[in-house]
GUSEMI-188486 format. One line per 2 residues: number of its first residue (from 1); for each residue y, x, z of N, C-alpha, C, O. Coordinates in steps of 0.1 Angstrom, whole numbers. Each point is the difference from the previous one (the first is absolute). Layout:
<pts>
NUM) Y X Z Y X Z Y X Z Y X Z  ...
</pts>
This chain:
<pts>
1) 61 -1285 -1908 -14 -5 1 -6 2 14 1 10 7  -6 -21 -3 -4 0 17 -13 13 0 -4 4 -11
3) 1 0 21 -9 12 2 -14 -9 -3 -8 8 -5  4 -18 7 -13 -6 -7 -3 0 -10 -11 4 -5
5) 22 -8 0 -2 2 -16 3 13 -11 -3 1 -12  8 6 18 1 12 -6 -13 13 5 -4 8 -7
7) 0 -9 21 -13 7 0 -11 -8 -6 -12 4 0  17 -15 -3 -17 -8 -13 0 4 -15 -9 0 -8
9) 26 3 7 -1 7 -13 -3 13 -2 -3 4 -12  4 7 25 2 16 0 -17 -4 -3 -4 4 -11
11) -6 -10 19 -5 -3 1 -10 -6 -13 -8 9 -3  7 -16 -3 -1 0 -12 -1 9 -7 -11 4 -4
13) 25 1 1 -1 15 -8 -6 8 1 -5 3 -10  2 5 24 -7 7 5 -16 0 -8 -7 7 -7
15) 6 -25 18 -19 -2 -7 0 6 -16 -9 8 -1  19 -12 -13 -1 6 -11 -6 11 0 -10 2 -7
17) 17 4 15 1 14 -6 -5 8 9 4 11 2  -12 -16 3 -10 10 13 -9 3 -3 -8 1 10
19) 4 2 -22 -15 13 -6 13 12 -4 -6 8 -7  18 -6 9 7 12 -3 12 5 9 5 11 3
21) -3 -21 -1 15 1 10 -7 10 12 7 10 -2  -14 -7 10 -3 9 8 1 14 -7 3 8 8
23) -4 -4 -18 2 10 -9 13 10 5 0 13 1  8 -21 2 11 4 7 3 10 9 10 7 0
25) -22 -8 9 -3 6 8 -3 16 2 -1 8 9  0 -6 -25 -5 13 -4 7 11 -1 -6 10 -3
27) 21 -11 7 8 11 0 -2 7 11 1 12 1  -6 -25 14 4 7 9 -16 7 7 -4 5 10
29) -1 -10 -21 -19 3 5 0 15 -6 -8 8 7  16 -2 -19 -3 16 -5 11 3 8 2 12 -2
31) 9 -19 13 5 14 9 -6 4 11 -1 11 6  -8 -29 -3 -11 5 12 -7 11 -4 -4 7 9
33) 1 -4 -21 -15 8 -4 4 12 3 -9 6 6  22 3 -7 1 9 4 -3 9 13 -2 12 2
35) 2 -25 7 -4 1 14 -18 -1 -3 -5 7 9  -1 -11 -15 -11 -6 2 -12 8 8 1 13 2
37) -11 -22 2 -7 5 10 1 7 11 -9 7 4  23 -10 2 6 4 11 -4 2 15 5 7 9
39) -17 -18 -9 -7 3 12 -9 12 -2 -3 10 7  -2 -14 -18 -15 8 -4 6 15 4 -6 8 8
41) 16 -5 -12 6 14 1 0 7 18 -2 10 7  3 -20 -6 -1 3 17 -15 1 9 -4 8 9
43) -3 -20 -14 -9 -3 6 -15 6 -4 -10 0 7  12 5 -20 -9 2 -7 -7 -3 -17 8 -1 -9
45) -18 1 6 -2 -9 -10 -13 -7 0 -2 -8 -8  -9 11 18 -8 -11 8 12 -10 5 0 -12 -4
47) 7 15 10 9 -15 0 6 -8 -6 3 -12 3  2 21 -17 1 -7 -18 -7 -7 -5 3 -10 -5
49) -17 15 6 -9 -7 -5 -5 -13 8 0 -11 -6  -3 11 17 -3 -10 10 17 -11 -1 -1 -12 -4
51) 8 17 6 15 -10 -3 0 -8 -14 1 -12 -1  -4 22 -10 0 -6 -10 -13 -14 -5 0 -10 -6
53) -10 17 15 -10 -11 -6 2 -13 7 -4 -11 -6  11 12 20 4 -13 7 12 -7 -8 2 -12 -2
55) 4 23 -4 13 -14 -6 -6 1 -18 8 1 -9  -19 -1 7 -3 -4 -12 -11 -12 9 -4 -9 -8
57) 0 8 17 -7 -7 4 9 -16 6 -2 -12 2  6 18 -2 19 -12 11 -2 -9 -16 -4 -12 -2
59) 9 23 -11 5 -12 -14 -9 -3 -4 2 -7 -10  -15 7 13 -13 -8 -6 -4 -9 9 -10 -7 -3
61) 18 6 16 -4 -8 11 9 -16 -9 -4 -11 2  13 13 -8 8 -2 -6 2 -9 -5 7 -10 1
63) -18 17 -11 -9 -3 -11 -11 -17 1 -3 -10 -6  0 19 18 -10 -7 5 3 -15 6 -8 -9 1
65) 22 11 2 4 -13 6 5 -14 -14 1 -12 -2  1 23 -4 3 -8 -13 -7 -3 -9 4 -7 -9
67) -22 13 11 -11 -6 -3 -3 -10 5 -3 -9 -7  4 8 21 -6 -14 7 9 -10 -6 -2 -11 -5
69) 12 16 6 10 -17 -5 -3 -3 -10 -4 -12 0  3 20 -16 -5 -5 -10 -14 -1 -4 -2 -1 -12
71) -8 3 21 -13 -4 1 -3 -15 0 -10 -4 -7  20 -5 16 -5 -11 4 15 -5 -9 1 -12 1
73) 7 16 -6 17 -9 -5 -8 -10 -9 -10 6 -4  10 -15 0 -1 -6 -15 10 1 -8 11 4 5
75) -12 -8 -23 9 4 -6 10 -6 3 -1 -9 8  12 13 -12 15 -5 -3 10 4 16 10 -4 4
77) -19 14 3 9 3 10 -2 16 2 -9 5 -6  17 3 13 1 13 2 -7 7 -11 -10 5 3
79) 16 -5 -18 5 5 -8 4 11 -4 6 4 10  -4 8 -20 8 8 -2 6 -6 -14 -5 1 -12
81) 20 -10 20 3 -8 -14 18 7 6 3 2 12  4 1 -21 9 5 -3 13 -13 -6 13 0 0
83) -19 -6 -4 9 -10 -7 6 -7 13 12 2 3  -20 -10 7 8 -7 9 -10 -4 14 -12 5 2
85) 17 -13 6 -11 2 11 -14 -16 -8 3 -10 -8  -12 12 12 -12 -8 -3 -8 -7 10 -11 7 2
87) 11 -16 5 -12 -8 7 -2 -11 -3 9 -8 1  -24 1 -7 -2 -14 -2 -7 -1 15 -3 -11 5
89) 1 19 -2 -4 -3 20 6 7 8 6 11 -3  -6 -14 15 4 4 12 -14 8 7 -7 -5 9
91) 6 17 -14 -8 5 11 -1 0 18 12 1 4  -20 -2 4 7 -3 12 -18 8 10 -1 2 12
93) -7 1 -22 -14 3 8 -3 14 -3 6 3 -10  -13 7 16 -6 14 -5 11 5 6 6 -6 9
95) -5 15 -14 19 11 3 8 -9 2 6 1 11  -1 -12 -21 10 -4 4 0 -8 14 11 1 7
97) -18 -6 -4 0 -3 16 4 9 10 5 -2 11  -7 12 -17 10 13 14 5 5 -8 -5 11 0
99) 17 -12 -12 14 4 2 -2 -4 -14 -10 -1 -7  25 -4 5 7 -12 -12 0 13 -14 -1 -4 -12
101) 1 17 14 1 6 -11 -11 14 -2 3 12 -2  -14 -17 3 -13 10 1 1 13 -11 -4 11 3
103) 9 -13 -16 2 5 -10 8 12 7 -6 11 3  18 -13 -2 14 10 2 -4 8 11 1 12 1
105) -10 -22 11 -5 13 7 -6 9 -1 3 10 6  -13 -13 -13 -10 11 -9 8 7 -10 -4 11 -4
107) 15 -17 0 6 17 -9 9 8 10 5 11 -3  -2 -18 14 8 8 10 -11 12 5 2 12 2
109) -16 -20 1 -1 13 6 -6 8 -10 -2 11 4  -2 -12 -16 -2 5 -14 11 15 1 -4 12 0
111) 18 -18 -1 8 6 -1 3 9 14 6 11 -2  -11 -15 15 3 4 11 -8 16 2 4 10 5
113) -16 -13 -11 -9 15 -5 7 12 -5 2 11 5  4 -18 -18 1 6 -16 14 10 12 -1 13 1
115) 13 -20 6 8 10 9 1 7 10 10 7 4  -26 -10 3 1 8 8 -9 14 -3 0 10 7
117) -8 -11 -18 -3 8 -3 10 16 -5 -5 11 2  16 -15 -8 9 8 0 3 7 11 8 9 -1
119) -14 -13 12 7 8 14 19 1 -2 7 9 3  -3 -17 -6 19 6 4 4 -17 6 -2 -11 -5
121) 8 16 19 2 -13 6 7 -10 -1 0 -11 5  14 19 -18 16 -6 -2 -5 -9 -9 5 -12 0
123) -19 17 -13 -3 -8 -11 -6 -16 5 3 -10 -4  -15 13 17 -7 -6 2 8 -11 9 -7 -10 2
125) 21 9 3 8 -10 0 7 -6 -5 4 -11 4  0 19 -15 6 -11 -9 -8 -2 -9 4 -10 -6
127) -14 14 1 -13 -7 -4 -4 -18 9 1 -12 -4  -4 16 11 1 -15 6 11 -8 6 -2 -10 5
129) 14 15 -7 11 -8 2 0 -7 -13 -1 -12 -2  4 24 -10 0 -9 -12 -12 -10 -4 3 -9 -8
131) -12 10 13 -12 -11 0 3 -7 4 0 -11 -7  5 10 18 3 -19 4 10 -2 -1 3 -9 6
133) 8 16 -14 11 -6 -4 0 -10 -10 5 -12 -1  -13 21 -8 0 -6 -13 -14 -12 0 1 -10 -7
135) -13 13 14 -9 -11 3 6 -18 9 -4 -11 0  16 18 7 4 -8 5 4 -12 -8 -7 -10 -1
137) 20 11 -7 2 -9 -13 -9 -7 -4 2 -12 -2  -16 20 -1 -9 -6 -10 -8 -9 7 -7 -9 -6
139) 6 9 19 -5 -7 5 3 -14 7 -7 -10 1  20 14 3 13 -14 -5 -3 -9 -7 -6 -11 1
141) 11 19 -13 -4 -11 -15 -9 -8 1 1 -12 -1  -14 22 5 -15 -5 -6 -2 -13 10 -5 -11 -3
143) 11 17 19 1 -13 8 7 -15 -7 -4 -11 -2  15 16 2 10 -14 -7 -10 -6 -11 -4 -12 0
145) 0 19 -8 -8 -8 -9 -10 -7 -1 -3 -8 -9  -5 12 25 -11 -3 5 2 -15 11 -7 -10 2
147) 20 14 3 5 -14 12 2 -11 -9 -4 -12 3  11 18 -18 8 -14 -11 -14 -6 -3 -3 -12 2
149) -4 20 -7 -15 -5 -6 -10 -8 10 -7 -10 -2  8 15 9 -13 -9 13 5 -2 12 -9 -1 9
151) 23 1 -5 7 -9 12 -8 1 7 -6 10 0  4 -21 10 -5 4 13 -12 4 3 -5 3 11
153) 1 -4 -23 -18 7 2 -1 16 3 -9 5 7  24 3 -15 -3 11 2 12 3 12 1 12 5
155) 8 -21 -2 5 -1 14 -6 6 11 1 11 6  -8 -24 -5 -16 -1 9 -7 17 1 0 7 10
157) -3 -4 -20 -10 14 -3 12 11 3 -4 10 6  13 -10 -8 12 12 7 3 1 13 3 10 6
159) -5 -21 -1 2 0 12 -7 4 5 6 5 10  -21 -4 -8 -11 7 9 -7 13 -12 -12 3 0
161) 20 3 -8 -8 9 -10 15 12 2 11 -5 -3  -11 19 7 7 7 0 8 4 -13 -2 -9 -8
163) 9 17 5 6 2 -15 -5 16 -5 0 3 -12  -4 3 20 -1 15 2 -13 6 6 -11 1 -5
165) 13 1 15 -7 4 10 -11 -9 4 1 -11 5  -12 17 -9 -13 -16 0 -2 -2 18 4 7 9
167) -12 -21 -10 -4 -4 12 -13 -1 -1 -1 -10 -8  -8 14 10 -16 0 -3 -6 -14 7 -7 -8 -7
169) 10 7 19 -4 -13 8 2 -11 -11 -10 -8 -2  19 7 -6 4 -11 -8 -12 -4 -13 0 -10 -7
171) -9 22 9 -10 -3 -12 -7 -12 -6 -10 -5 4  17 0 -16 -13 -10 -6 -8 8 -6 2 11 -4
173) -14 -22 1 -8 6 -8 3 -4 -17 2 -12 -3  -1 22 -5 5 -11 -16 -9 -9 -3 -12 0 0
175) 21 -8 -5 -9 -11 -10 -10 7 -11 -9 -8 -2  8 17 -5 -4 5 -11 -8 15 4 3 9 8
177) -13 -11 -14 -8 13 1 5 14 -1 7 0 -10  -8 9 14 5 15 -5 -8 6 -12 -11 6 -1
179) 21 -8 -7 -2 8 -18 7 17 2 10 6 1  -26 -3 -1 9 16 -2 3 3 -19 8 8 -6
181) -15 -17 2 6 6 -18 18 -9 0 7 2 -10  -4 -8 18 10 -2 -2 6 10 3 9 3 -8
183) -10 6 21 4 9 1 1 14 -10 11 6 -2  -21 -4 -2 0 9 -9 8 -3 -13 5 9 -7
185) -5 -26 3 7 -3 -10 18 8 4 7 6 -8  -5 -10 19 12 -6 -1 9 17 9 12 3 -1
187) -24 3 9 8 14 8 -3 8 -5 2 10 8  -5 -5 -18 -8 14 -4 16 8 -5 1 12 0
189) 7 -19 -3 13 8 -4 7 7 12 7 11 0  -11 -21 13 8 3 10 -9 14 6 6 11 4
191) -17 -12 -4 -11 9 5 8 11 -10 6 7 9  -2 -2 -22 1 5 -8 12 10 3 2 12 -1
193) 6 -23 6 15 8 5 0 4 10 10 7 3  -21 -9 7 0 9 9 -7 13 2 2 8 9
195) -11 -5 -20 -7 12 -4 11 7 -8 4 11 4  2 -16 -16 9 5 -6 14 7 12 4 12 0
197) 0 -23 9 9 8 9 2 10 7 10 7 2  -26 -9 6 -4 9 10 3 15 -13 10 6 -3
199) -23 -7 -3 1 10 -11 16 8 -5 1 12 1  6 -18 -4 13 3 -5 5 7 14 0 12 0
201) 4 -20 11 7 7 11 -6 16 1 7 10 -1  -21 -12 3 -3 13 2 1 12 -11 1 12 4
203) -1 -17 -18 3 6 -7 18 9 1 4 12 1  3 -27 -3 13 7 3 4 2 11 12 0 1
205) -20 1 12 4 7 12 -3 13 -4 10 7 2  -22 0 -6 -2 12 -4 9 9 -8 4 12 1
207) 0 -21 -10 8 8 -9 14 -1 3 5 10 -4  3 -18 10 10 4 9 4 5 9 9 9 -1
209) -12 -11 9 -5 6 13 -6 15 3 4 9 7  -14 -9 -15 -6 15 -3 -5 9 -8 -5 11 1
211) 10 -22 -16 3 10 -9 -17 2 -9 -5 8 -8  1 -16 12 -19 -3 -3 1 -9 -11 5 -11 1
213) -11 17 -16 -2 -13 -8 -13 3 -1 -5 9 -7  -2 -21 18 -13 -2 0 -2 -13 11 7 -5 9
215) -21 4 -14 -8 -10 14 -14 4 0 -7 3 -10  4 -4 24 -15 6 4 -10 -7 -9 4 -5 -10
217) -19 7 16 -4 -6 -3 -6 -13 2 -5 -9 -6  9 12 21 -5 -19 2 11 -8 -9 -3 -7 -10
219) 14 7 14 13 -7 -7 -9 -3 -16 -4 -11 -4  4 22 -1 -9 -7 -18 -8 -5 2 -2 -9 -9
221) -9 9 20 -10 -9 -1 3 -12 5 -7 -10 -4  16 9 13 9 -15 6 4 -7 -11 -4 -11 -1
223) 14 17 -9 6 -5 -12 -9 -5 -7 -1 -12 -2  -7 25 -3 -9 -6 -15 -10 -12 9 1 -11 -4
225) -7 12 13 -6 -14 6 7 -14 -4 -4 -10 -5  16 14 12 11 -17 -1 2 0 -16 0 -12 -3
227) 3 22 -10 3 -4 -11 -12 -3 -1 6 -1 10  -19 -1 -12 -11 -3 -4 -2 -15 5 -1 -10 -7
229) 3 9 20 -3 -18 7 7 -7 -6 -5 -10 -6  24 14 3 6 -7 -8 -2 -2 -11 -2 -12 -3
231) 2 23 -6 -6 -5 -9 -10 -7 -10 0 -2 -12  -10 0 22 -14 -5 -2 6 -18 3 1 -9 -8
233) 2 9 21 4 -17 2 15 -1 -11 6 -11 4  -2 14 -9 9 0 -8 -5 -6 -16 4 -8 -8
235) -14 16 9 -4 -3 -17 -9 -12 4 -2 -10 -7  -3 11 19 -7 -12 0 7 -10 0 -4 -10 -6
237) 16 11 15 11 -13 -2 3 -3 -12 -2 -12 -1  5 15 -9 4 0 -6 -10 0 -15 5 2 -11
239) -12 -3 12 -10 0 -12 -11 -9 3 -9 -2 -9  8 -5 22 -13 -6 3 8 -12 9 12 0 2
241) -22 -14 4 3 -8 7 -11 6 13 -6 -8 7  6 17 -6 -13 2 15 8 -3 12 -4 -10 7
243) 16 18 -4 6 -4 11 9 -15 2 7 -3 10  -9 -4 -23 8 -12 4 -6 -13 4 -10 -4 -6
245) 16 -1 16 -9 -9 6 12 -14 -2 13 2 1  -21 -15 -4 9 -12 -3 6 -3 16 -6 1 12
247) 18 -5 -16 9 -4 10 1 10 12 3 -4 12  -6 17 -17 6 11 12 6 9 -6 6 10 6
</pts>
């Protein structure tokens, strides 16, 4: 099988199965923990705290980037669809005018927080090796599917639109208004997993690491805050049409 066509298939697969396949990762995240807070140990714990709130700050930045894109997307594009890739358009204005994959970036640096917070430096590189290993594929695919579907239109838009790394100068303005209930519709899980993560690391850095089964008190009030937002836009999703808006 020529290398195009077999990284469109790794690729493919991957897109499947990418709300779990990073899971994987978790053997080598409880050997980091043993190390954990490695700086802090040295530097202090005013520098724990101050470190920590910047890389919870880095994955909400994240967050944030992945708000803007799905503020202005209309429906039937950037999705959390698991079956296969989906565009009845070619986005090309908002985010996507400075870089072809606004989504992936926003969970890179999502994810880029969630390891450096760990303080251990061996994790926090193959944390991001394995990120674009495995983002790489998926982004393949989603291309090929994207070149078959709209030819030289999205030719044209690759060529002056980065893949990664945004270009800001390149900014359009979107066609479409910014819907923050779309947002709320459509991120509050992601918002979710990152309260839940942060939460967890620190949990089981404590208790590995130092033998603590506990969390302060800001940490419960960080937690019980994010279980409450979630599950407030949750039941609203899901019991009501407030956050749904036609054709976004």
């Amino acid at each position: 099988m020529a290398l195009r066509e077999k990284f469109k298939k790794q690729g493919n697969w991957l897109f499947k199965r990418r709300s779990y396949l990073p899971l994987l990762i978790f053997p080598f995240l409880i050997i980091a923990l043993f190390n954990y807070e490695h700086l802090e140990s040295y530097l202090g714990k005013n520098f724990g705290d101050i470190y920590g709130v910047i890389c919870i700050a880095i994955s909400f930045l994240g967050l944030a980037i992945r708000a803007i894109t799905i503020g202005y997307t209309p429906k039937g594009t950037s999705v959390r669809s698991t079956d296969g890739q989906v565009a009845d358009t070619l986005n090309t204005t908002g985010m996507y005018s400075v870089v072809r994959h606004p989504l992936y970036l926003g969970n890179f640096i999502t994810f880029l927080g969630m390891i450096l917070f760990i303080q251990v430096w061996w994790f926090s590189i193959i944390g991001m090796l394995a990120f674009f290993i495995y983002y790489e594929r998926i982004m393949y695919a989603e291309e090929a599917f994207l070149r078959k579907k709209f030819g030289k239109q999205y030719l044209e838009w690759a060529k002056e639109t980065p893949a990664f790394w945004p270009k800001f100068r390149n900014w359009k303005k979107p066609k479409l208004r910014f819907l923050f209930r779309s947002v709320l519709k459509r991120e509050y899980s992601g918002f979710f997993t990152i309260i839940i993560s942060f939460t967890m690391i620190e949990f089981l850095g404590n208790l590995i690491s130092k033998s603590k089964f506990e969390l302060d008190l800001n940490w419960i009030i960080f937690f019980s805050v994010g279980v409450i937002i979630y599950l407030t836009l949750r039941t609203i999703n899901k019991t009501s049409k407030i956050l749904h808006v036609e054709g976004r």
